[in-house]
C-alpha positions, 0 to 999 in steps of 0.5 A, a space after each residue: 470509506 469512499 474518497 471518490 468516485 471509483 476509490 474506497 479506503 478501507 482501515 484507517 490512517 494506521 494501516 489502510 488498504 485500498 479498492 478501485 471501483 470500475 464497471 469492469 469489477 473491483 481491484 484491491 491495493 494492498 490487503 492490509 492485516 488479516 483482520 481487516 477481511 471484515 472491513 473488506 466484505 463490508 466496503 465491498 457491500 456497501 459498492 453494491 458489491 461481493 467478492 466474486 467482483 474483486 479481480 485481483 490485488 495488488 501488494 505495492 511490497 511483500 512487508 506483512 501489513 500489507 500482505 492480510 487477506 490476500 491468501 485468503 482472496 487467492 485461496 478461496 475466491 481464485 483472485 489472484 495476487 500481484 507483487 513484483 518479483 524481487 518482493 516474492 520472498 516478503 510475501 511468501 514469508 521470506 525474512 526482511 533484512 533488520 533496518 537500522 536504529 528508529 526514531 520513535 515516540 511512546 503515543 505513536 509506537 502504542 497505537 500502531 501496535 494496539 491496532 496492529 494487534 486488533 487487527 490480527 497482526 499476529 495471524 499474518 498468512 503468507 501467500 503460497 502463490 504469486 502472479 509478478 508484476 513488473 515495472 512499466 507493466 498495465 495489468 489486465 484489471 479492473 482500472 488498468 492499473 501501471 505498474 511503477 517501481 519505487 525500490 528502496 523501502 524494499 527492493 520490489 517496492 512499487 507504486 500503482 497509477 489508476 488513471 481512472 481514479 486520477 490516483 497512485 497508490 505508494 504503499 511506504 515509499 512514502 507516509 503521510 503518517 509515522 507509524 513510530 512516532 505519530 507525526 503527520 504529513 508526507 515524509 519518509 516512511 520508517 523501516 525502509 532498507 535504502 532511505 536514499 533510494 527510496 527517495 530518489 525513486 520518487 521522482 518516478 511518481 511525478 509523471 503520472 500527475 495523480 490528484 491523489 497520493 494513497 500511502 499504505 500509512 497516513 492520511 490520503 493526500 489530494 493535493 497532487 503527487 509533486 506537492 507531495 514528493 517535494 513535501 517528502 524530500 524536505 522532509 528528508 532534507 531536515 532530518 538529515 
């Protein structure tokens, strides 16, 4: 799906993954589930596109549906897969710490899990190798994407600026859509190691001015990233 010029969606509000479009090639947020390689090879024809553009992804963290076909890219086409250091483990297939007790409805938890399912959920393949990333970092690919820490879903959580796609990429510092539960809007993403941290790490994003905001969950947000922050600490700020 093309949401504008230079940026494709690929999968849906359940889990989405993402593709910054430039003459200089193609770099992927995120790799989503293993099954959504067909979607990817899809989109990618669709551009007037093949894989031998696709310069490099990007993992915002190491959580396994976010992880999907990025062994696959770096196995077999060479492209090779960024994620910060203190997610490295998370995406080799290192253990998550368990989070705490999660608020949850039967609708939401079916269609996430269904999807999931789908999608190869289960054929998770972890990455073997890894190329870091760090915070405040302009990587050498297509978009000149910056590299944002965002710890708090998970240590080596980080956001993506793409200046050229006036958008930055969050991954699940934040969600526009409950996997548990279904609700819709921005809020705090479920599965988070430090709630509290990750939401004061949100106020990193507001710098960059981004028109779009693109969770790894939910809906893509055009209505600005401090609409979207503000939006997500109230969201907080009730539920506490």
């Amino acid at each position: 799906m093309r949401l504008a010029p230079n940026l494709h969606r690929i999968g849906n509000d359940i889990i989405a993954v993402y593709l910054v479009d430039t003459p200089d090639g193609v770099t992927v947020i995120d790799a989503g589930l293993a099954g959504h390689w067909r979607d990817l090879l899809a989109e990618l024809s669709i551009m007037g596109r093949t894989l031998a553009d696709v310069k490099g992804v990007i993992l915002t963290h190491g959580d396994s549906d976010h992880v999907g076909f990025a062994e696959r890219l770096r196995r077999d086409h060479g492209v090779p897969v960024y994620v910060h250091p203190a997610d490295a483990g998370r995406a080799t297939g290192g253990a998550k710490p368990a989070n705490g007790k999660q608020k949850m409805k039967f609708g939401g938890v079916l269609g996430f899990a269904v999807y999931s399912l789908r999608k190869g959920g289960l054929r998770t393949t972890y990455l073997t190798e890894v190329v870091e990333a760090h915070d405040g970092e302009t990587l050498d690919l297509p978009g000149a994407p910056q590299i944002i820490g965002l710890p708090g879903h998970s240590p080596g959580s980080i956001a993506v600026y793409v200046p050229v796609a006036d958008a930055v990429f969050v991954g699940d510092g934040l969600t526009t859509r409950h996997v548990l539960t279904g609700a819709a809007g921005p809020q705090p993403a479920p599965f988070t190691d430090e709630p509290d941290q990750a939401i004061a790490s949100l106020r990193a994003l507001l710098p960059t001015g981004a028109k779009w905001v693109l969770p790894g969950h939910g809906t893509p947000w055009s209505g600005g990233v401090v609409a979207a922050v503000a939006a997500v600490e109230e969201a907080a700020r009730t539920s506490h």
